[in-house]
C-alpha positions as CSV (number, residue, x, y, z in Angstrom):
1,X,31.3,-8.6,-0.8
2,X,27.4,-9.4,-0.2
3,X,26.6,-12.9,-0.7
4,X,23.3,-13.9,-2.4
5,X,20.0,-13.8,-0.1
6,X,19.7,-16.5,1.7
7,X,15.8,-17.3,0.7
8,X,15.2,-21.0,1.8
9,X,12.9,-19.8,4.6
10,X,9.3,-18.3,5.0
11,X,9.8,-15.3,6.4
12,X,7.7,-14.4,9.9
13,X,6.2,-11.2,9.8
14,X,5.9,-8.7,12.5
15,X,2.4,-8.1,14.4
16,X,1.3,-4.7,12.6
17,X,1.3,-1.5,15.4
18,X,-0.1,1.4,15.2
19,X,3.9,2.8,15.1
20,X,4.2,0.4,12.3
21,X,1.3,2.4,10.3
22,X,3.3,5.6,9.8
23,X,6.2,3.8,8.7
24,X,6.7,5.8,5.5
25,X,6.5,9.6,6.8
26,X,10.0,10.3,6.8
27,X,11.0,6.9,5.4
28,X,13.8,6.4,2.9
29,X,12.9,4.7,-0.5
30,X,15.4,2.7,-2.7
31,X,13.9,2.5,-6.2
32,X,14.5,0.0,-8.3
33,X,14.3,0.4,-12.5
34,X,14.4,-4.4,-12.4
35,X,15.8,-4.4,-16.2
36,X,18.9,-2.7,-15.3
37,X,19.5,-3.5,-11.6
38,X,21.1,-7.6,-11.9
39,X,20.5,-10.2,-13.8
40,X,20.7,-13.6,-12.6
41,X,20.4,-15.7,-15.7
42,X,22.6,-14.0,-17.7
43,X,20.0,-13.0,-20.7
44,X,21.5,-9.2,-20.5
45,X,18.3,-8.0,-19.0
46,X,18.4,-7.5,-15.0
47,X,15.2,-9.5,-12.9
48,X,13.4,-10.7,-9.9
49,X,15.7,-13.2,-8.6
50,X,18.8,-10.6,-9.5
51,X,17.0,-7.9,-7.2
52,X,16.7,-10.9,-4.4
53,X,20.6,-11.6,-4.5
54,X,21.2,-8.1,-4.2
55,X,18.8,-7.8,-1.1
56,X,21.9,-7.6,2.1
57,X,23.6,-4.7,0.1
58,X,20.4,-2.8,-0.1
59,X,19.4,-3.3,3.3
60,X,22.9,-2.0,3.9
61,X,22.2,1.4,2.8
62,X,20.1,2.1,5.6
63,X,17.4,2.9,3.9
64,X,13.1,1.2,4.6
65,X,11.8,0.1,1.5
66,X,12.4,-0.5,-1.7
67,X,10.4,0.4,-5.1
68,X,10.3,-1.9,-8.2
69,X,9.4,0.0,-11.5
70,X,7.1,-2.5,-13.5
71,X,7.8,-5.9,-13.8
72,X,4.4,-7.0,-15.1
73,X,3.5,-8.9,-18.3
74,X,4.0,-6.5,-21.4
75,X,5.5,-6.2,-24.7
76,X,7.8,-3.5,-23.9
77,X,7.0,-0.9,-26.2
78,X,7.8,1.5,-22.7
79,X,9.8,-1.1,-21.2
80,X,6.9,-2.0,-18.5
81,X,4.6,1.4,-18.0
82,X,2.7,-0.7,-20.7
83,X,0.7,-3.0,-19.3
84,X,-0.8,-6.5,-21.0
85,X,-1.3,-8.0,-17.5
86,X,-1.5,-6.9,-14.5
87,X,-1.6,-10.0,-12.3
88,X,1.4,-11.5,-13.4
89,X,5.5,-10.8,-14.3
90,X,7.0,-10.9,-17.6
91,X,8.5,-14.1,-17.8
92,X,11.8,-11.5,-18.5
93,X,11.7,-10.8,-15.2
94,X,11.1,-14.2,-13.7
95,X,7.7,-15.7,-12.1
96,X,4.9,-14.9,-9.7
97,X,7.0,-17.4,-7.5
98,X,10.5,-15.0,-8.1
99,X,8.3,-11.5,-6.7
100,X,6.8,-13.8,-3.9
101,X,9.9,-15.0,-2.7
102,X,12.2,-11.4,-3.1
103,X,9.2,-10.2,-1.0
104,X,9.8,-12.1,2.1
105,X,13.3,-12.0,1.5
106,X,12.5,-7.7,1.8
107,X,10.6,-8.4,4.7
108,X,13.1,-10.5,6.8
109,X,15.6,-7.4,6.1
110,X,13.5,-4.9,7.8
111,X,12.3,-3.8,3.9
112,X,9.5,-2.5,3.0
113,X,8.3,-3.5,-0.6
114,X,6.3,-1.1,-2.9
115,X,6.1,-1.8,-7.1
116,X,4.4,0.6,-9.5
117,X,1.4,0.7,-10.6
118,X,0.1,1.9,-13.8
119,X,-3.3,2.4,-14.5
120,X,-3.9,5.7,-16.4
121,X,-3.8,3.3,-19.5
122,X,-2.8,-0.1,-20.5
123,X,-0.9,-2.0,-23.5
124,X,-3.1,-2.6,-26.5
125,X,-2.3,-6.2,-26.1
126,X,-4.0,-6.1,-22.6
127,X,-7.2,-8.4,-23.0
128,X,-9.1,-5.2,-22.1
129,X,-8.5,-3.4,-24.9
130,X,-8.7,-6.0,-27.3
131,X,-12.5,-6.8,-26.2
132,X,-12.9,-3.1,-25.9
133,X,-11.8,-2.5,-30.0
134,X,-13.6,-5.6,-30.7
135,X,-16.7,-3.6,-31.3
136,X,-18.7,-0.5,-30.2
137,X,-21.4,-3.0,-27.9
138,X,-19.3,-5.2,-25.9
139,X,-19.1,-6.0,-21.9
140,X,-15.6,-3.6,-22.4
141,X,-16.7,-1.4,-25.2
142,X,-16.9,1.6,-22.7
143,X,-13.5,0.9,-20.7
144,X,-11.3,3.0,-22.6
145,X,-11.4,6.4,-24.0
146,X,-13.1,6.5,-27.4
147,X,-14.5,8.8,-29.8
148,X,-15.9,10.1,-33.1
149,X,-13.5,12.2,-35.7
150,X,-14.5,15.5,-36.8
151,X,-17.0,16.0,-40.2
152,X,-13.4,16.4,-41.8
153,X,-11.9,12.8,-40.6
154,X,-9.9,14.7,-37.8
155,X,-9.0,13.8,-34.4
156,X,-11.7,14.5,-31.9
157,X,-10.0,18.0,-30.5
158,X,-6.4,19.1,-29.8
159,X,-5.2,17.2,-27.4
160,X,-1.4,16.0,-27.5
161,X,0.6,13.3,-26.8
162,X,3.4,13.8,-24.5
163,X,5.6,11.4,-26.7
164,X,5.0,13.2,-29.3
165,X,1.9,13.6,-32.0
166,X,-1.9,13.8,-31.5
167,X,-3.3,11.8,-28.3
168,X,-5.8,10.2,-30.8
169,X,-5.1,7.3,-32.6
170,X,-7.1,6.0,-35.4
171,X,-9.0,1.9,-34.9
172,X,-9.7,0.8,-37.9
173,X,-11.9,-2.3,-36.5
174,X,-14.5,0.1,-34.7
175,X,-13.7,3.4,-37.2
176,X,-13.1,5.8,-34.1
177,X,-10.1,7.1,-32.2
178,X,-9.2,5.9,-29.2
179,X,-7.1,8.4,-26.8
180,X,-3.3,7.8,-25.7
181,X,-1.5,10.4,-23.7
182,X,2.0,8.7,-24.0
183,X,2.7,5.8,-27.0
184,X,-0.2,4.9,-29.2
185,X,0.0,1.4,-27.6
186,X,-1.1,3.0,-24.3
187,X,-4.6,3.5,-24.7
188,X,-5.9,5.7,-21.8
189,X,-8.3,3.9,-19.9
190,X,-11.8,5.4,-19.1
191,X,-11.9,6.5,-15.0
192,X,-16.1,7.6,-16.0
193,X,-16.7,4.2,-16.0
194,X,-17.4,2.4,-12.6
195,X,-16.3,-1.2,-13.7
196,X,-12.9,0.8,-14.7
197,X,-12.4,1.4,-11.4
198,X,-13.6,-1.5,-9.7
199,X,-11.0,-3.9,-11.9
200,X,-8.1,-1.6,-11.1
201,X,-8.8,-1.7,-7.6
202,X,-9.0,-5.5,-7.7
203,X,-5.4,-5.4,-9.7
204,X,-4.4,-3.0,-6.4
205,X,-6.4,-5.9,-3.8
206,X,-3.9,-9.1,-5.5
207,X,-0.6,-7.4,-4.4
208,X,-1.1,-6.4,-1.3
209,X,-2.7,-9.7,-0.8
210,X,0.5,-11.0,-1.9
211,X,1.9,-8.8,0.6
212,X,3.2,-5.5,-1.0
213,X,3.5,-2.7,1.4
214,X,2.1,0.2,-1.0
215,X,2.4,1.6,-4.5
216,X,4.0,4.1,-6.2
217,X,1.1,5.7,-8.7
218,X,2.7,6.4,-11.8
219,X,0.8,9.4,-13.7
220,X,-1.4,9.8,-10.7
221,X,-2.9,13.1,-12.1
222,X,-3.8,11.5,-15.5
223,X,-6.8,9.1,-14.5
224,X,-9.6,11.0,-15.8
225,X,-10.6,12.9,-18.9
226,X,-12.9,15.9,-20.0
227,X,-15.8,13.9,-20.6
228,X,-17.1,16.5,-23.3
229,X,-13.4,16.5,-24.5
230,X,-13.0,20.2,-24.8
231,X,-10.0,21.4,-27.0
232,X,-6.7,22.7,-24.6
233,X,-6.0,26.2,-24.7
234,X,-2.9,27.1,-25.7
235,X,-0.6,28.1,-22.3
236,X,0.9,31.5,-23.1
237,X,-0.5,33.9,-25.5
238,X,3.1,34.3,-26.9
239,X,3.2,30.4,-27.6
240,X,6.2,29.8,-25.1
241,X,6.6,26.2,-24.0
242,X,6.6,25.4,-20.1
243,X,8.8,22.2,-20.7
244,X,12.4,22.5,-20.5
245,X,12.1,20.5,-23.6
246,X,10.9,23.1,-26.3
247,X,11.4,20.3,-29.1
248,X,7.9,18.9,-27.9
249,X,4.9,20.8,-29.0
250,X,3.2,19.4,-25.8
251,X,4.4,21.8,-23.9
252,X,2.7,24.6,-25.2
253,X,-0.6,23.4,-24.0
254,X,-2.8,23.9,-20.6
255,X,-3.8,20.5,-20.5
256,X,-6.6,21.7,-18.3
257,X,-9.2,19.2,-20.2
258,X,-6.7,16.0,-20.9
259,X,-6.0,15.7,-16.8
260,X,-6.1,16.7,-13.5
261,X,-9.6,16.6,-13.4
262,X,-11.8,17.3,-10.1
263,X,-13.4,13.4,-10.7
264,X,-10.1,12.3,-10.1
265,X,-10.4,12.9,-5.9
266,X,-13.6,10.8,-5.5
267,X,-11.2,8.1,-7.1
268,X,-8.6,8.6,-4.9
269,X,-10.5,8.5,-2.0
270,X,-11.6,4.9,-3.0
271,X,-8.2,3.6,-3.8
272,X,-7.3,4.8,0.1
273,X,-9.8,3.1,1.4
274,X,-8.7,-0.3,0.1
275,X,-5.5,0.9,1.1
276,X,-6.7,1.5,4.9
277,X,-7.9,-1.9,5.0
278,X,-4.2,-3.0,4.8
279,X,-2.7,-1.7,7.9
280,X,0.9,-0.2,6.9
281,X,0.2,-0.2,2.9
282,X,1.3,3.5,1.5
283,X,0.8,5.1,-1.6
284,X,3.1,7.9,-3.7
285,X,2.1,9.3,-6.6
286,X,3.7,11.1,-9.4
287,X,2.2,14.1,-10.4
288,X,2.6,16.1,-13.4
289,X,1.8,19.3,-14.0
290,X,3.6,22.2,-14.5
291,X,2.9,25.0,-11.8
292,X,0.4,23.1,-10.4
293,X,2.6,20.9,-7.9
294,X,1.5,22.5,-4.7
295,X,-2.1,22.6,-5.1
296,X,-2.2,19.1,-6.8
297,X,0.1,17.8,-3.6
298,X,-1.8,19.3,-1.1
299,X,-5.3,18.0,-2.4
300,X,-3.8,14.4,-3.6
301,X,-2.4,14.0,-0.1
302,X,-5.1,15.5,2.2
303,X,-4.4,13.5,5.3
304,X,-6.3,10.0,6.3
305,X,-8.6,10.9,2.9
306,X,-6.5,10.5,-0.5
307,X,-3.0,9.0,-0.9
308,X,-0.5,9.1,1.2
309,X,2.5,11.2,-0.5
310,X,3.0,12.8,-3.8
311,X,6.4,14.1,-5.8
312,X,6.7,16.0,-8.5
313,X,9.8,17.2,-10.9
314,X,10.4,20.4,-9.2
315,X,13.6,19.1,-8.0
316,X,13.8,17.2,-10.9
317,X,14.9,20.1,-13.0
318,X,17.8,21.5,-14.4
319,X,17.7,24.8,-11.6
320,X,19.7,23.9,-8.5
321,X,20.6,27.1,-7.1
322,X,19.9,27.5,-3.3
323,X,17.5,30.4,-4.0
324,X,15.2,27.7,-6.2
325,X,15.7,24.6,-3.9
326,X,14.6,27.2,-1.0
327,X,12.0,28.5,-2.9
328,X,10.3,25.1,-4.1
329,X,10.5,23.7,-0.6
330,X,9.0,26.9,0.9
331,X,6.2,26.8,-1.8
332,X,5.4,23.4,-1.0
333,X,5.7,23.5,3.0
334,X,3.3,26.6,2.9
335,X,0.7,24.9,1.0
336,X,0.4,21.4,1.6
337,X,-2.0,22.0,4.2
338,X,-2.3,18.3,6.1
339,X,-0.6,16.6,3.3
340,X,3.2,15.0,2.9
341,X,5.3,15.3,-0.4
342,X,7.9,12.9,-1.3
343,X,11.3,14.0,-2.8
344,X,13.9,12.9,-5.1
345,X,16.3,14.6,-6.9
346,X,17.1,11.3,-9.8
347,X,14.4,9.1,-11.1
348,X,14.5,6.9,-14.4
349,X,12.9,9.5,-16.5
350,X,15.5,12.3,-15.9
351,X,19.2,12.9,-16.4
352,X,21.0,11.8,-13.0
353,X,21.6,14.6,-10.4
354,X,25.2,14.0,-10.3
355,X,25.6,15.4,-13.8
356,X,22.6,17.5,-14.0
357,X,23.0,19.3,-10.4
358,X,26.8,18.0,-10.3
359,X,28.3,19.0,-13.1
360,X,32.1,20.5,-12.9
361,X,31.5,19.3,-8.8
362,X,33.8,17.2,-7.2
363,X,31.2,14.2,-7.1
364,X,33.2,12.3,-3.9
365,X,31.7,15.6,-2.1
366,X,28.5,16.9,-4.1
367,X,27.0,13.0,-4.1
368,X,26.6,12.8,-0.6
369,X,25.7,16.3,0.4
370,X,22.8,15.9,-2.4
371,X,21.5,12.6,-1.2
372,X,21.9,13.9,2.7
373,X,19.9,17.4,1.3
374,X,17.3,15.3,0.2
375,X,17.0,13.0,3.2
376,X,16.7,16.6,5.4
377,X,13.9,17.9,3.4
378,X,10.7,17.4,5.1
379,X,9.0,14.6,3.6
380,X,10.1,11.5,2.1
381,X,12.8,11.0,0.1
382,X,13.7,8.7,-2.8
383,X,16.6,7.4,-4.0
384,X,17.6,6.0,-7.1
385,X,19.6,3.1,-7.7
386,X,23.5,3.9,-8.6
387,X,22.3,7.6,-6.9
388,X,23.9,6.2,-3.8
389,X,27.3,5.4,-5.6
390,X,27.6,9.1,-7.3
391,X,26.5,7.5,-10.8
392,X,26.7,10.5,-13.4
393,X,24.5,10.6,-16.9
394,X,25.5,8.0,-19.3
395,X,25.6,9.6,-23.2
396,X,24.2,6.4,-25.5
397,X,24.9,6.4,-28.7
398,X,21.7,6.7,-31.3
399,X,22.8,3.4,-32.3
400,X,22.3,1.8,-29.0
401,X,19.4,3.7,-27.6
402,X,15.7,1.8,-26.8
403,X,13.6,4.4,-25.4
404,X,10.8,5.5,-28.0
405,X,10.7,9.0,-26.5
406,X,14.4,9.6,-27.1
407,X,14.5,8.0,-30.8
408,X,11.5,10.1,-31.7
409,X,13.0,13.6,-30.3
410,X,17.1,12.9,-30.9
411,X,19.2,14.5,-31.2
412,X,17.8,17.7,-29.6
413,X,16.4,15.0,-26.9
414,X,18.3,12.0,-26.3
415,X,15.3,10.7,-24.0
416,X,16.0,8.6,-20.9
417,X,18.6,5.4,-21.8
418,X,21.2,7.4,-20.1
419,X,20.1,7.2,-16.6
420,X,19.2,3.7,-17.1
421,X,22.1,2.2,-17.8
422,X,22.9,-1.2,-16.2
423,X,24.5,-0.9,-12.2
424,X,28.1,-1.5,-12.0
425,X,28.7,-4.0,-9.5
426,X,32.4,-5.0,-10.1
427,X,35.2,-2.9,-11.6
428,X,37.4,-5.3,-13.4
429,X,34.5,-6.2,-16.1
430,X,33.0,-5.1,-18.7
431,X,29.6,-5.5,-18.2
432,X,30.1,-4.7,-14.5
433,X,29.2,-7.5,-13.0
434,X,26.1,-6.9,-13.9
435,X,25.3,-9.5,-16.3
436,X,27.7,-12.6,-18.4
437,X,25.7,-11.8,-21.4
438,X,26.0,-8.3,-23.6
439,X,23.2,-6.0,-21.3
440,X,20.2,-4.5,-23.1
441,X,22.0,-1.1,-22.8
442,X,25.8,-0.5,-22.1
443,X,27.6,-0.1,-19.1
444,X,29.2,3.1,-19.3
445,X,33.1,2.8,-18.5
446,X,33.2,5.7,-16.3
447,X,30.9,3.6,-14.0
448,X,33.4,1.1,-13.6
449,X,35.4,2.8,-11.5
450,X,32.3,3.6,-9.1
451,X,31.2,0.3,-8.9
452,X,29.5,-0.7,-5.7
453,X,31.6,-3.6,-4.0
454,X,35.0,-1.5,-5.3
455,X,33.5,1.3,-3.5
456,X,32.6,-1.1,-0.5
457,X,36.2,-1.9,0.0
458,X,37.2,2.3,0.4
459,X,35.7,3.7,4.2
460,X,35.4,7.3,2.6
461,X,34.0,6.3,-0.5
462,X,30.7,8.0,-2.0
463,X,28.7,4.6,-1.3
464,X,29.9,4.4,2.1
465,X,29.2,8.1,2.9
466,X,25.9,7.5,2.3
467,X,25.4,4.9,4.1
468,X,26.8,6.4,7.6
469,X,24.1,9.3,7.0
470,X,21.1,7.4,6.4
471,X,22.5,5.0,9.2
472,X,22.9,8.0,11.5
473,X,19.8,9.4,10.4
474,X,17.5,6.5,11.6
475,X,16.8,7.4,15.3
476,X,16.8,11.5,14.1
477,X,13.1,11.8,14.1
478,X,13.1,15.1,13.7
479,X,14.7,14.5,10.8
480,X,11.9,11.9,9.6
481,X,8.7,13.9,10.3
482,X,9.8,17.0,12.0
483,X,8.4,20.5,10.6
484,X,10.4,23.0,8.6
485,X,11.8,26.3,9.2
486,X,14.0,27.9,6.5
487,X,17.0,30.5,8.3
488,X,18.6,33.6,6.1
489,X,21.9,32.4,5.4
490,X,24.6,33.2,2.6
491,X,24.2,33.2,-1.0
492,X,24.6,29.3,-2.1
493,X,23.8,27.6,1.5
494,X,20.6,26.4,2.6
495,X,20.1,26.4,6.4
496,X,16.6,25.2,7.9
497,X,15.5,23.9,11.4
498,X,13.8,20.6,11.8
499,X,11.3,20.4,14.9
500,X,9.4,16.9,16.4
501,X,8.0,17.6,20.1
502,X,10.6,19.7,22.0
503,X,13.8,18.3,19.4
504,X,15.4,20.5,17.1
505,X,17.9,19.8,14.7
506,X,19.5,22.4,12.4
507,X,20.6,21.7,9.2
508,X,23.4,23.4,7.0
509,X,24.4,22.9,3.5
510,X,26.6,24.4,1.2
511,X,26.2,24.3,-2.1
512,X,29.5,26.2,-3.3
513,X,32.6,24.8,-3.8
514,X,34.0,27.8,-1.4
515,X,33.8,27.6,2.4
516,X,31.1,29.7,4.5
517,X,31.1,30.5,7.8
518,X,27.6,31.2,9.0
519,X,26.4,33.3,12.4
520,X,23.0,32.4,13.7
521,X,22.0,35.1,16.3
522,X,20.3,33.9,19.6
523,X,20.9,30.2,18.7
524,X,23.0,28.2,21.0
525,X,24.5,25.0,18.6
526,X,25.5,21.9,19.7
527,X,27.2,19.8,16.8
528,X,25.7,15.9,16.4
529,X,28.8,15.3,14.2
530,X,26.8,13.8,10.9
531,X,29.2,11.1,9.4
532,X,30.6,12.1,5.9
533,X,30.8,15.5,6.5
534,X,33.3,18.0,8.2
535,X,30.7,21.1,9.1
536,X,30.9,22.1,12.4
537,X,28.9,23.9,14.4
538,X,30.0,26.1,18.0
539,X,27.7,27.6,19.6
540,X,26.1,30.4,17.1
541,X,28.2,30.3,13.9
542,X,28.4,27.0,11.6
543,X,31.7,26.2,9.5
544,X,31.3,25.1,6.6
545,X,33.7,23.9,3.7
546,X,33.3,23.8,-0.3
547,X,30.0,21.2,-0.5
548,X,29.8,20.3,2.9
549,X,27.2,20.3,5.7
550,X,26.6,20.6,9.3
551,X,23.7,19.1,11.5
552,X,23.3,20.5,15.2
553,X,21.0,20.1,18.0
554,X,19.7,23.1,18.9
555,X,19.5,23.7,22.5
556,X,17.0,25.9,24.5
């Protein structure tokens, strides 16, 4: 069982090296979703000092740094994504004190801390936008996104919200609309605007003064806006969706005017250079837009220039077949250019991989073989809490759910509660050890029996699977920053070489529940015997069973 971290000391940081600067290119990242992680004052909602007592069994995983999802001040109309201050934490979530002290906790682990930042828009309780709507000739009048209605008393043009509705919202106090791409209590902030930039880059300068290793850039893609706020045009001339989700009419859009705008690069060149003056500090960022990913990826991530890494939702899909994984890996290696992607395969906005890729899998085998697949990819990986113990999708009853998006689209969309879900620590408990008081959502009984100090006990479990790879993993730089070569191989396996200086490691997966045997001609194999998996590989030919793989040196 892990004890609680130990955090009576200041911790003594490393001297920074020039090694130490490319930390995250190949690095595995833990995120964190706070609320549903551990809660340590038993209030039913998960916090700082909970993520702090939880520190040795993360650092256990193997993995380098860990990500928080917001834990800022905010009235949790998006559970944290909006905003009302961005140099402090919800008093939910503990103090400035609680984040200063899991921080050197991280850091005397070997842990690398990152935390979200959200600065496409803020809260409308964020003192910004309540100077800004104060009038149309204030100091803040021009930091957010506003505009006139039509003759008719229309919004100012088409644009949608991607929760549903117009992206315009009507202010009654300075009779115009202001704009809002997610909830109409996340009015978009306005990028045109120097000072705009200047404050968020000042809210970037207090964490990593307080010692933050880099940020993840949520909605990286949706800083700036048409500033003659053109109308969309509609996608396809047959009014198809792109969304997997046709119940939202946002989808039907090219939301060529609403984001991704060129401005948006000069931006991102100025956010790196704060970021440079911070040896070590990384940035990710989250982009979305359909079709777009590797052009976006490769310009976003344009080496030494913009950020660091970007990830999309290509592998965040429903499609899993080896032919697409092959194919959106291929895409993206041919056309990032300089650049570096990041990958996950489970965040908090989609179902979790172990039911959306997993389904009617033996999860004990299809867990680890999609976290190890990840982790082989080149780039970085992410993974998300309770990913590492097999979690599947959690179904939460209408009754019980709390995410906006889901209430507004159920039951066709049932939104994202059920990958949030509290993480099951213990077994023999109803809340899972996760909390004495009734959590914010449930803890699904089918997580019980995966909980992460049962699984801790059991030497072939999923948890401990996982952490033999990554563990095994760590001195694999090939593995880390190598490049990528994708092999023919049977229908349903993926095989692919991974090359740093004169090292080559092979990598073999199969996605099937059948066994493959696979014949390489004129490469000479010699097995490195990944833990968790019973692949083998003798000279030419790899053997495979039903969702297994097989790593290899290759030798010249």
């Amino acid at each position: 069982m892990f004890e609680e971290a130990d955090t009576g000391q200041e911790a003594v940081m490393p001297e920074e090296t020039t090694a130490d600067r490319d930390w995250w290119r190949g690095a595995v990242i833990y995120q964190i979703y706070p609320r549903s992680f551990n809660d340590s004052n038993n209030d039913g909602i998960g916090d700082l000092n909970g993520v702090t007592a939880r520190l040795d069994y993360i650092a256990s995983l193997g993995v380098d740094a860990i990500w928080l999802s917001p834990f800022f001040t905010s009235p949790m109309d998006d559970f944290g994504y909006d905003v009302s201050d961005y140099e402090d934490v919800d008093p939910m979530f503990g103090s400035l004190a609680d984040f200063d002290r899991m921080t050197r906790a991280a850091h005397e682990r070997g842990l690398k801390v990152m935390i979200d930042l959200v600065i496409s828009h803020t809260s409308d309780q964020h003192a910004w936008f309540k100077e800004s709507r104060a009038s149309k000739d204030n100091p803040k009048a021009d930091w957010y996104v506003w505009a006139d209605g039509k003759p008719d008393g229309t919004p100012p043009n088409n644009w949608l919200s991607l929760f549903g509705g117009p992206a315009w919202e009507w202010d009654s106090r300075r009779c115009q609309f202001y704009m809002h791409n997610f909830l109409t209590s996340q009015p978009d902030l306005n990028f045109h605007n120097r000072e705009v930039q200047d404050a968020v880059l000042d809210v970037a300068r207090f964490w990593l003064d307080r010692g933050v290793d880099g940020f993840r850039l949520d909605t990286v893609n949706f800083y700036f806006h048409d500033a003659e706020l053109r109308d969309n045009p509609p996608l396809n001339s047959d009014g198809a969706p792109s969304t997997v989700d046709p119940t939202n009419p946002y989808g039907f859009q090219n939301h060529i005017y609403d984001k991704t705008r060129p401005e948006n690069l000069v931006f991102l060149e100025r956010f790196r250079a704060l970021l440079d003056k911070y040896p070590g500090a990384t940035s990710v960022g989250e982009i979305g837009a359909d079709g777009q990913a590797v052009e976006l990826t490769a310009s976003y991530t344009e080496e030494n220039k913009r950020i660091h890494m970007a990830y999309s939702f290509d592998l965040l899909t429903p499609q899993h077949s080896a032919a697409y994984i092959r194919r959106i890996v291929e895409e993206m290696n041919a056309g990032i250019g300089s650049g570096w992607a990041s990958w996950a395969l489970s965040n908090h906005d989609v179902q979790r991989v172990a039911s959306r890729w997993g389904a009617g899998k033996n999860p004990a085998k299809f867990a680890p073989l999609g976290a190890a697949l990840c982790a082989s990819l080149r780039g970085t990986p992410c993974l998300y809490q309770g990913e590492e113990l097999g979690l599947p999708q959690v179904e939460v009853p209408f009754e019980k759910l709390q995410d906006p998006y889901g209430i507004r689209f159920w039951p066709e969309y049932k939104g994202r509660d059920g990958c949030r879900t509290p993480m099951p620590w213990v077994k023999n408990n109803a809340n899972g050890g996760f909390s004495d008081a009734e959590p914010w959502l449930p803890v699904a009984s089918e997580h019980l029996q995966l909980a992460a100090f049962e699984q801790d006990k059991d030497e072939g479990s999923i948890l401990n699977r996982n952490r033999a790879f990554f563990a095994w993993r760590q001195d694999k730089t090939p593995l880390r920053k190598g490049d990528m070569v994708f092999l023919e191989s049977p229908e349903e396996t993926l095989v692919f070489t991974r090359s740093f200086d004169d090292a080559t490691i092979l990598c073999a997966f199969n996605l099937s529940a059948e066994p493959a045997t696979i014949t390489l001609e004129g490469l000479t194999l010699e097995d490195l015997g990944a833990p968790g998996f019973t692949g083998t590989a003798d000279g030419g030919t790899i053997s495979l069973q039903g969702l297994d793989a097989c790593f290899a040196k290759v030798k010249s």
